[in-house]
GUTOR-586865 format. One line per 2 residues: number of its first residue (from 1); their letters; for each residue x, y, z of C-alpha. Coordinates in nm, 4 decimals. Example, Ala and Ser with C-alpha at 12.3 -4.5 7.8 and 13.67 -1.06 7.14 Angstrom:
1 = AS = 1.2300,-0.4500,0.7800; 1.3670,-0.1060,0.7140
This chain:
1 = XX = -0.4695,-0.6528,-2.7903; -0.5933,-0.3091,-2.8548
3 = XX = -0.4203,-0.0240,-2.6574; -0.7743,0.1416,-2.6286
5 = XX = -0.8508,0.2167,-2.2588; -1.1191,-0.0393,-2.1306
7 = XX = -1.4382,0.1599,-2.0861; -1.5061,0.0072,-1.7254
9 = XX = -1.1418,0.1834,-1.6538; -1.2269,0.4688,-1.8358
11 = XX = -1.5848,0.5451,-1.6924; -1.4151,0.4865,-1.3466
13 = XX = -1.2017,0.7665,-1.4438; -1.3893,1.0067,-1.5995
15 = XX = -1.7544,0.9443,-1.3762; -1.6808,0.8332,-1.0518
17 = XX = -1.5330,1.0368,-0.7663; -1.4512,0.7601,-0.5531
19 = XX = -1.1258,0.8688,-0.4653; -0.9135,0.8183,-0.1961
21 = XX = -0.6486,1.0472,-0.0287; -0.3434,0.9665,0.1476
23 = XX = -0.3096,1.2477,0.3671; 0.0312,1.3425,0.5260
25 = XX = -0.0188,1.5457,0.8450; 0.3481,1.6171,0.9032
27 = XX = 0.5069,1.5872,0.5493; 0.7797,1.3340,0.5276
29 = XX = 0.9103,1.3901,0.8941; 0.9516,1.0794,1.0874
31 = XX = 1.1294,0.8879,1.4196; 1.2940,0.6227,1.1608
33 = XX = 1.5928,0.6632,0.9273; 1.5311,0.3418,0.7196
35 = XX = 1.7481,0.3166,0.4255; 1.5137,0.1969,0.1703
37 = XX = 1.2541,0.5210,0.2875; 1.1569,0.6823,-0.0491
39 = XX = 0.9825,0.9858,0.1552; 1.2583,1.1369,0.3368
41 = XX = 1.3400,1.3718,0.0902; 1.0573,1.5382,0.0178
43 = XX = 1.1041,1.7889,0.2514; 1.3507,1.9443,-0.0090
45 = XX = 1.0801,2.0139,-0.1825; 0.9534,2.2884,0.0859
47 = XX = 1.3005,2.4081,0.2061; 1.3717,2.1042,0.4520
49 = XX = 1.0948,2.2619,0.6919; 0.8283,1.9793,0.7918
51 = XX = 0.5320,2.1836,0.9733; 0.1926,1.9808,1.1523
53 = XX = -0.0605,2.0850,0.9032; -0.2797,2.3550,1.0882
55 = XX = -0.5968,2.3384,1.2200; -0.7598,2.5636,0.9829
57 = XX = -0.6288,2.3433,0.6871; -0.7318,2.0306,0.8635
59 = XX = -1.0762,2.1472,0.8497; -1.0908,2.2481,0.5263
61 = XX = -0.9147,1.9123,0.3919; -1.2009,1.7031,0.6066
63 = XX = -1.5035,1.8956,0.4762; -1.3474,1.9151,0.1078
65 = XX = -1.2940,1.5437,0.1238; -1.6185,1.4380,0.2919
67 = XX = -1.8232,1.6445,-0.0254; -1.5731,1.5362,-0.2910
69 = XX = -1.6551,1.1411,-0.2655; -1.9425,1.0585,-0.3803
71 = XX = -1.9978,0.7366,-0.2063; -2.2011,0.6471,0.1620
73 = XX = -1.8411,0.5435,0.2807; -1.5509,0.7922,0.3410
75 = XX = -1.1899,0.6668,0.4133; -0.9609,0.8907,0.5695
77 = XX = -0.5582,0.7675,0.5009; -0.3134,0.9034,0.7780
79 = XX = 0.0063,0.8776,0.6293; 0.3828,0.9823,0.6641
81 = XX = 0.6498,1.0182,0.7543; 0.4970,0.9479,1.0675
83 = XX = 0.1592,1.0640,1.1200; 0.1410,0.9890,1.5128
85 = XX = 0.4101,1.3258,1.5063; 0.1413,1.4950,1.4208
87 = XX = 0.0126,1.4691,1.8760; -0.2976,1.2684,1.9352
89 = XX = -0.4880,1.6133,2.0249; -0.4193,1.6497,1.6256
91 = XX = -0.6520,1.3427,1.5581; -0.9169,1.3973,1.8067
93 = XX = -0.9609,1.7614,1.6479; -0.9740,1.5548,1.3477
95 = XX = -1.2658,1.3162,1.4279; -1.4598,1.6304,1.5641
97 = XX = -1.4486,1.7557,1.2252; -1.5485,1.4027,1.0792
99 = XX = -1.8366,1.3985,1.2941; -1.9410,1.7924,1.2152
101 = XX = -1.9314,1.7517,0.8441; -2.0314,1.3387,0.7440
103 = XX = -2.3755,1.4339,0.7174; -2.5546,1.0669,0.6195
105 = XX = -2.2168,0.9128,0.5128; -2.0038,0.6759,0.7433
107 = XX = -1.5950,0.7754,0.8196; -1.3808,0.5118,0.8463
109 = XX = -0.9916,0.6350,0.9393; -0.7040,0.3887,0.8315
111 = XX = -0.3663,0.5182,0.9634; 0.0227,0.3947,0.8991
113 = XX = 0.2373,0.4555,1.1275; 0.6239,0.2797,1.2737
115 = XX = 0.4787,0.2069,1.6300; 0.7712,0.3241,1.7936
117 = XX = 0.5274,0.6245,1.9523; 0.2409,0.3747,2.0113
119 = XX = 0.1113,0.4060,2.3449; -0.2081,0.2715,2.5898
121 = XX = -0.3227,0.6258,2.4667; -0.2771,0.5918,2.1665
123 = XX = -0.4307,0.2623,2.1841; -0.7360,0.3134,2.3341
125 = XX = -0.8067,0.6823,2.0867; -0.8018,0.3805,1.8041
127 = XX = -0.9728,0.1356,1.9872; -1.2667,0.4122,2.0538
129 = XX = -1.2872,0.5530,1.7317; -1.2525,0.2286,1.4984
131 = XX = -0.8796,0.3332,1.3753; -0.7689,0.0232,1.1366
133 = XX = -0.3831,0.0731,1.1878; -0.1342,-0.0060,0.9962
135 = XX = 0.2024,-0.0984,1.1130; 0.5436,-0.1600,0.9576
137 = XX = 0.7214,-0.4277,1.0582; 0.9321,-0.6447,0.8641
139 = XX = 0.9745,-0.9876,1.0185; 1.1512,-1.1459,1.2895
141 = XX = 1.4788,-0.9027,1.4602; 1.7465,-0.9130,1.2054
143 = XX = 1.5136,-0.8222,0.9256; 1.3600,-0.5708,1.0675
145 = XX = 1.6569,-0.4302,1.2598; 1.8811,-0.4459,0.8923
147 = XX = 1.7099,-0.1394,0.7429; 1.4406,0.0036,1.0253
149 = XX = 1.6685,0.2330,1.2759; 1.5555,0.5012,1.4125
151 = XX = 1.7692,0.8870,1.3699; 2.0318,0.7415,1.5989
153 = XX = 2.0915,0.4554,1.4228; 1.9769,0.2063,1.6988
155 = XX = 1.7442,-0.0757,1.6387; 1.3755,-0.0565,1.6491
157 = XX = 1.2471,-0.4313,1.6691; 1.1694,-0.4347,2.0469
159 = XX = 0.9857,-0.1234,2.0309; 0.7745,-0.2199,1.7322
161 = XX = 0.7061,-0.5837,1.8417; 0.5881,-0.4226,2.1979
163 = XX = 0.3307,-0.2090,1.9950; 0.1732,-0.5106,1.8056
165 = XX = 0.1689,-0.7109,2.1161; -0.0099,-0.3933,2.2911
167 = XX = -0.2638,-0.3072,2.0406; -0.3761,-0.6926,2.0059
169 = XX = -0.4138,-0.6651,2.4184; -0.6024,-0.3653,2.3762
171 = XX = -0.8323,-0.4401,2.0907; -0.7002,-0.2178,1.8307
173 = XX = -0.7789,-0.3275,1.4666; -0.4300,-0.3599,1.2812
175 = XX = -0.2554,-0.5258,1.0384; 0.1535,-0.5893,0.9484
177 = XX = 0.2834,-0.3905,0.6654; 0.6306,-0.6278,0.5710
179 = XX = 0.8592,-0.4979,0.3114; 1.0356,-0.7740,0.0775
181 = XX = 1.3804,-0.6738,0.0534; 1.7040,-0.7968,-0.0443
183 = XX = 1.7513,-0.9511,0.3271; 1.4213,-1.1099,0.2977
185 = XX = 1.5831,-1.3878,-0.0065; 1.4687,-1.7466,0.1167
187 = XX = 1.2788,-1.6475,0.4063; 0.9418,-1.5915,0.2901
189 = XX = 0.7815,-1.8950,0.5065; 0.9735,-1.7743,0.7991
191 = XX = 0.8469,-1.4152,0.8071; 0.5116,-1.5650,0.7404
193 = XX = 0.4983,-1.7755,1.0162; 0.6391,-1.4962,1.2245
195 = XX = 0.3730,-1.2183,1.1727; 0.0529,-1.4543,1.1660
197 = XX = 0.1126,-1.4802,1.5016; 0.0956,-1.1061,1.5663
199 = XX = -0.2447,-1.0892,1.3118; -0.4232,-1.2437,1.0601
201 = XX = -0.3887,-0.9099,0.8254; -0.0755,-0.8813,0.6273
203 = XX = 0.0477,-0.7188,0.3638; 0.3626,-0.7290,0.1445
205 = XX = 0.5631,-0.4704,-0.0250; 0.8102,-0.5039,-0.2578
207 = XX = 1.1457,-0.2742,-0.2034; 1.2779,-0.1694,-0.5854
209 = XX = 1.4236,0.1345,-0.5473; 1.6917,0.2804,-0.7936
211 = XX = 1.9280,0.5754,-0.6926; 2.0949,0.8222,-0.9781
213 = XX = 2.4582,0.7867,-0.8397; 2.4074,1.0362,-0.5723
215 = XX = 2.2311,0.8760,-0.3234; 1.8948,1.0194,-0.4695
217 = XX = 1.5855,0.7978,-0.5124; 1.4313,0.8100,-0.8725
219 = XX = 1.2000,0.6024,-1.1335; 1.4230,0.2915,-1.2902
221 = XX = 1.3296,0.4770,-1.6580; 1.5661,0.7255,-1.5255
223 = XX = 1.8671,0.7494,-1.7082; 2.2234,0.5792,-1.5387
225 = XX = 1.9366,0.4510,-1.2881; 2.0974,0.1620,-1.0649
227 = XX = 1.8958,-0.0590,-0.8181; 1.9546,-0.0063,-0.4587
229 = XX = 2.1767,-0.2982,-0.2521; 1.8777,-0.3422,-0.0159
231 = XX = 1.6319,-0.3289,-0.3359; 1.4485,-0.7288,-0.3531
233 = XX = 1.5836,-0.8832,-0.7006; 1.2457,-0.9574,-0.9039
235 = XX = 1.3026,-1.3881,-0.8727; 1.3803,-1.3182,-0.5147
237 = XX = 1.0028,-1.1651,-0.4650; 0.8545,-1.4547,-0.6845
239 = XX = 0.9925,-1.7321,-0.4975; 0.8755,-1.5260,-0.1331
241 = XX = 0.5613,-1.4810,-0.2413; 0.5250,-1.8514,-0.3694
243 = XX = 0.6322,-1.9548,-0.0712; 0.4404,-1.7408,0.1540
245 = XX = 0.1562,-1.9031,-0.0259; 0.2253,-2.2255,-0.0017
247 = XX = 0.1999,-2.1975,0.3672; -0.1507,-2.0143,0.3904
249 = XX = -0.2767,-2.2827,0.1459; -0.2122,-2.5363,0.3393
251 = XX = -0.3218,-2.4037,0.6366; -0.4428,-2.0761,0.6620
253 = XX = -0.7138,-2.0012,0.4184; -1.0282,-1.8023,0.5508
255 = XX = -0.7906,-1.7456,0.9016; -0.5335,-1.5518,0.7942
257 = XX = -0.5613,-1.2508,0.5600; -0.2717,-1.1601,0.2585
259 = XX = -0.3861,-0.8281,0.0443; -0.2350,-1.0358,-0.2111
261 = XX = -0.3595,-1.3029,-0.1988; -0.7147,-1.2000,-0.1047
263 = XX = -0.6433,-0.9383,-0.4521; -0.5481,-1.2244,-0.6836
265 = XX = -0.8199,-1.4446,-0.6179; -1.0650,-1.1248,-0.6600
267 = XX = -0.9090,-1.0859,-0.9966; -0.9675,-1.4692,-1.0967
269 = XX = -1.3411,-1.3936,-1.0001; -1.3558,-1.0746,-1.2056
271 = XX = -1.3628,-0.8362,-0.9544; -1.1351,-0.5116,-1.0194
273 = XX = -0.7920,-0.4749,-0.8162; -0.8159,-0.3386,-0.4973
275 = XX = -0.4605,-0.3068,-0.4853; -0.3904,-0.0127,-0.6663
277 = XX = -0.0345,-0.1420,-0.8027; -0.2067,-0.3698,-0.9812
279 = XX = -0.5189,-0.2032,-1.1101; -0.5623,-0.0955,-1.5256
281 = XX = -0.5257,0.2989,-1.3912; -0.3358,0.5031,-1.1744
283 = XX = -0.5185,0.8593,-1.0290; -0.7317,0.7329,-0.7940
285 = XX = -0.5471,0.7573,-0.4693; -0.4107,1.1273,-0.4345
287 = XX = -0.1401,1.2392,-0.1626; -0.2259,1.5355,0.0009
289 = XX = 0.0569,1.6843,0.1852; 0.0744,1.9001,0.5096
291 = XX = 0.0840,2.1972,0.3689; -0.2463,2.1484,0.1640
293 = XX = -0.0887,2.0612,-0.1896; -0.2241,1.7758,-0.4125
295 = XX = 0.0548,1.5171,-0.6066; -0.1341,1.3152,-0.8067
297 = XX = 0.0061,0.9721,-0.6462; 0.2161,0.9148,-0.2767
299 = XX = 0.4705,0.8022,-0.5329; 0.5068,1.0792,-0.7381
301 = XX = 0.5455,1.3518,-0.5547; 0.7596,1.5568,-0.7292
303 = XX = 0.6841,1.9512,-0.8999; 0.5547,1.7977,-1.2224
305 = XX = 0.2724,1.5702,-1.0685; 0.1666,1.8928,-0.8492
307 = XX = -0.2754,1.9221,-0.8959; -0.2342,2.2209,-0.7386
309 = XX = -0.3311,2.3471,-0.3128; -0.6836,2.3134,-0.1408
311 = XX = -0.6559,2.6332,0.0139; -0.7055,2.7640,-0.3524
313 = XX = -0.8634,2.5289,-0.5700; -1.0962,2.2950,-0.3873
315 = XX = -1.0409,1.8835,-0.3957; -1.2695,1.8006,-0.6337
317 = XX = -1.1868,2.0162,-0.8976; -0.8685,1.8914,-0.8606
319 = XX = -0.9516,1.5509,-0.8867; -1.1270,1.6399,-1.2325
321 = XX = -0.8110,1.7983,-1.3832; -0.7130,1.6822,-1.7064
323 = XX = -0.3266,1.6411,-1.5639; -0.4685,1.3909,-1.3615
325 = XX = -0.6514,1.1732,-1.5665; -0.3561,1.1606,-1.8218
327 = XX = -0.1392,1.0350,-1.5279; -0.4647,0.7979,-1.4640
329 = XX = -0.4784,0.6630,-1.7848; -0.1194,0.7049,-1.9168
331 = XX = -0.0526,0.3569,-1.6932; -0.2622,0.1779,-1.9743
333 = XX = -0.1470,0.3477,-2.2403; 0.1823,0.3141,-2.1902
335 = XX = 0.2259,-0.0106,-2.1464; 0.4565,-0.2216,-2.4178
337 = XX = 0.3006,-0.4564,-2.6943; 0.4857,-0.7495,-2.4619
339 = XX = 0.3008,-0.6145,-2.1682; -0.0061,-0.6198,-2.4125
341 = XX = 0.0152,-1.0038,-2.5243; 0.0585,-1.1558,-2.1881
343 = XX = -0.1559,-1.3751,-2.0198; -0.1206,-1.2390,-1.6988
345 = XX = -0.2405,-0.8637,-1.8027; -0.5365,-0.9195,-1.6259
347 = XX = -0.3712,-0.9745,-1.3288; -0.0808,-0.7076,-1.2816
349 = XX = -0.1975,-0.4655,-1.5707; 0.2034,-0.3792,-1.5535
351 = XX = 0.2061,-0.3202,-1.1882; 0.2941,-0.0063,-1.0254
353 = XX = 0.4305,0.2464,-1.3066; 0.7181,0.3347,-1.0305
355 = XX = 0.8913,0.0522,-1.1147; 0.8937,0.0787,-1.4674
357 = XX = 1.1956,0.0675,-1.7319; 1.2060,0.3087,-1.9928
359 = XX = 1.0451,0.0537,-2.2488; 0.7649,0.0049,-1.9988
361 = XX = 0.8675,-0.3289,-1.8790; 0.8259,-0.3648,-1.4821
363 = XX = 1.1159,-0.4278,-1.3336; 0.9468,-0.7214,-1.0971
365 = XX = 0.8024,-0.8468,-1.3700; 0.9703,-1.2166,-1.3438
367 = XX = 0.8363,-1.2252,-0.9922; 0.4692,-1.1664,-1.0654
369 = XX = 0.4567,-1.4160,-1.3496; 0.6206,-1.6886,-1.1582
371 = XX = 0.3671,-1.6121,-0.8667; 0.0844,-1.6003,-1.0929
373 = XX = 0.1803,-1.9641,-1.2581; 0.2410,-2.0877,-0.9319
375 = XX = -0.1369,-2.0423,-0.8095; -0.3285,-2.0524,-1.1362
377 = XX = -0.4545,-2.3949,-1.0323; -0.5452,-2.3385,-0.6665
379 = XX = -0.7027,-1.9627,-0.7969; -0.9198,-2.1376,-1.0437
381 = XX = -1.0122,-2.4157,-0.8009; -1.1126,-2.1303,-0.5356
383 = XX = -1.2812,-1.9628,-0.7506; -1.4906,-2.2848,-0.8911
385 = XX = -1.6048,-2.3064,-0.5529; -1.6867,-1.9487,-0.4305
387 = XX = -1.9327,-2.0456,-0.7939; -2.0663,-2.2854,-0.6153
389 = XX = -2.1688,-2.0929,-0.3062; -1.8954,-2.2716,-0.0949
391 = XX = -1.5720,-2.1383,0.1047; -1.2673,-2.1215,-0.0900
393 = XX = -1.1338,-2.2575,0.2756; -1.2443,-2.5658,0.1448
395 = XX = -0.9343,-2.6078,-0.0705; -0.7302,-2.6813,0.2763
397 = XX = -0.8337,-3.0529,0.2638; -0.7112,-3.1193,-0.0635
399 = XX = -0.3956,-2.9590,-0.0273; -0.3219,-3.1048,0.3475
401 = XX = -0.4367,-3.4035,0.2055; -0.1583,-3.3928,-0.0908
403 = XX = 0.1561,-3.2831,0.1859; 0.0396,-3.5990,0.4249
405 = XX = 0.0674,-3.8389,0.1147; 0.4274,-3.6545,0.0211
407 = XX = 0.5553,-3.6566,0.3982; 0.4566,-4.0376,0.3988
């Protein structure tokens, strides 16, 4: 396979400003102290202060944004730390703005948060303004509870169960954001079962996180790099996501949502990722932090991957820098002839670049491919029927059909 960049990725790259931003209101400040956090530290990076972004920048970052994309649809990303931090009078300033500067295009505002500030207020400024909310929880108590404390070390279940169970009273569009750890081993049907009943939207996220022997979180191609005790061993996420799936195949198709999922079976149609871990480029999703800078990915924001500051050089132009379409494209080009030859390129195009080794291997590599293998069938059988104009849903009766035969 060559190691020429495909020309649909590269025309994405080089044409398109359909970008998103994941904007970070209060920096890396934040209620929790969870272990596995990879954000917490950032504030090092402007002397351990954490300041709201002002109202000036605000504005500027809303109308820059709103002119940079160049499609009908703009998607605003309220991120942390903990974004709800920021005061709610932060976000209804914010969808003034939206409203000033849209012009013919249509906002849409997705925002992340812990849930343990989640309030009837809260609920009802997303339920009135069409917030799709994100919230982090990962599974039934113990899971959750293992790594998600908040600064004085108590547990943060209760709290964050009350806020799903409020915001599905209230009306608010949300779905579970579930990291796979190294507590989550052998439980993957469990926490399934567990968060369908809070919503139908979930999402998983793999926990590999290497430290450099002082505590600090860095790339696995770092030198001396270890993994994390709390990081999810790459078999471990395999066998949760295959069994994650074999539940919603059996029962759940068409009811219950899984980015995953949902992503895969895109990918067996030919659609592009919409996950970006798994799309041929990186570049497309900048972090914009509270002070106005511009990293080139939420992951990578460190000096090097710096586009530069809004306040000074405006959004777009920064999207078009050459620094960030070699960090775009260098996720292609980088990967290994081994990575090249697989079957399953099409699927992972070597995953997120954060949790590469040095020789360009992903380091959850085993999991994908035995998750891949395990569906292949039941992906190509969904996909034969979307084909045929009918709901991949339909693929329920065969396999209910197949566990009543093996129960008998």
């Amino acid at each position: 396979m060559s190691s020429v960049l495909p020309f649909s990725a590269a025309q994405k790259l080089t044409k398109s400003q359909a970008f998103t931003t994941l904007v970070k209101p209060v920096g890396s400040a934040c209620n929790l102290r969870c272990d596995y956090c990879y954000y917490l530290g950032k504030a090092a990076l402007y002397g351990g202060r954490e300041p709201v972004m002002d109202d000036e920048l605000l504005e500027l970052y809303i109308r820059q944004y709103i002119d940079a994309v160049e499609l009908p649809v703009v998607t605003f990303c309220w991120h942390g730390g903990e974004p709800l931090l920021a005061g709610l009078d932060f976000y209804r300033k914010a969808v003034q703005w939206q409203e000033q500067y849209k012009g013919d295009k249509q906002i849409e505002n997705t925002l992340q948060t812990n849930g343990l500030l989640v309030n009837e207020e809260w609920c009802q400024f997303f339920h009135d303004h069409h917030f799709l909310v994100g919230l982090s929880l990962d599974g039934p108590r113990d899971l959750h509870d293992a790594y998600r404390r908040d600064k004085g070390g108590h547990p943060t279940f209760e709290r964050v169960h009350r806020a799903a169970q409020l915001m599905a009273t209230l009306g608010v569009e949300f779905n579970i954001l579930c990291t796979v750890n190294a507590r989550s081993a052998g439980r993957g049907a469990e926490v399934y079962r567990f968060l369908r009943a809070l919503t139908p939207f979930i999402q998983f996220l793999p926990v590999m996180e290497y430290t450099d022997g002082q505590g600090t979180i860095v790339p696995p191609h770092t030198p001396d790099a270890q993994p994390t005790l709390y990081s999810t061993h790459a078999a471990d996420f395999g066998q949760f996501l295959c069994d994650v799936y074999d539940e919603w195949v059996r029962t759940d198709v068409g009811r219950i949502y899984v980015q995953l999922f949902d992503n895969t079976l895109a990918q067996w149609c030919g659609q592009p990722a919409a996950l970006c871990a798994l799309a041929e480029t990186c570049g497309e999703g900048l972090a914009v932090e509270h002070n106005g800078d511009v990293y080139c990915c939420d992951h990578y924001v460190y000096p090097a991957y710096r586009l530069g500051n809004i306040r000074e050089t405006p959004l777009t132009a920064l999207y078009r820098l050459p620094e960030r379409f070699r960090f775009g494209t260098g996720k292609f080009s980088a990967l290994p002839r081994l990575c090249q030859r697989c079957r399953w390129l099409f699927l992972c195009h070597g995953g997120c670049p954060q949790h590469r080794y040095a020789d360009g291997r992903n380091s959850l590599c085993k999991g994908y491919k035995q998750f891949f293998a395990h569906t292949e069938a039941d992906m190509r059988a969904m996909r034969s029927l979307l084909e045929k104009q009918l709901p991949p849903a339909l693929i329920m009766q065969t396999k209910q059909s197949t566990y009543n035969n093996i129960v008998v």
